[in-house]
Every structure is written in C-alpha cells, then in structure tokens.
N, C-alpha and C positions, 0 to 999 in steps of 0.2 A: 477473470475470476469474478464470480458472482457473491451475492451477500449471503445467498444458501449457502452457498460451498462454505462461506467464513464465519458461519453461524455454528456447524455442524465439530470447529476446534475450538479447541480448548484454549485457555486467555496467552498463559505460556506460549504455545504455537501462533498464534496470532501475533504476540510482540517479535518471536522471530519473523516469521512475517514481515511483517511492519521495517522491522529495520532492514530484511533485504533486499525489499521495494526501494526504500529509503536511500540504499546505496546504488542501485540501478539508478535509480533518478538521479541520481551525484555523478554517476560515469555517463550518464547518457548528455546534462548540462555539459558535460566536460567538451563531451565529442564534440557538442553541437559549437563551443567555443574556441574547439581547436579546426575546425571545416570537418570532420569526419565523417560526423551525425548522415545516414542516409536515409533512414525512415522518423521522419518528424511528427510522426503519428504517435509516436511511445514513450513522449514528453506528458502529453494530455492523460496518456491510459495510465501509465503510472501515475498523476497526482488525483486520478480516480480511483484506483486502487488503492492509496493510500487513504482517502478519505471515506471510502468504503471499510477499509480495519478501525478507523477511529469510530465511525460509528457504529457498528459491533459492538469494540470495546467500551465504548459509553454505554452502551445499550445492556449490557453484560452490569456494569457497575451500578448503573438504576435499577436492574433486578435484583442484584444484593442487595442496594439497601434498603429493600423495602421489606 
C-alpha cells in the first residue's frame, strides 16, 4: 500500500484501515511467538503501513485546521 493510494480515502476508511493492519500485526506477533510465522518480512511491512495511515491521518487533521 502506498501513501497515494491512502491519500485518495476518506478518514472513516482509513481508520478501518488502520485497525485491520493493527490486527494483522497482533496475529502475525502471535505466530511469530508461537514458531508459526514463515514470512518474517510482514512484521516490518505492516508497522509501515501503519505508519503510513498515521501520517495521512495527521496530514488530513493539519488541513482541517487550518
């Protein structure tokens, strides 16, 4: 997911978003705590992608209030 792509929804969509990255990140820590985890590449991608909606959504809330 790119920051166009998350540019292009609306704030609503982007907090779902947000929390279902949120819970992939939660199932994938889990795997990786129980030996499951086989691709240890989608720890990294997901807390970039989450950090990618935060700043959207920051980026969103500085244009309101100005």
């Amino acid at each position: 997911m790119n920051a166009g792509d998350l540019r292009e929804m609306t704030r609503d969509e982007l907090i779902g978003k947000l929390k279902e990255v949120q819970e992939g990140l939660f199932n994938l820590r889990f795997q990786k705590a129980t030996g499951q985890l086989d691709n240890t590449a989608q720890l990294p991608k997901n807390r970039k992608d989450i950090a990618r909606i935060l700043t959207v959504l920051s980026e969103m809330d500085a244009k309101a209030g100005e």
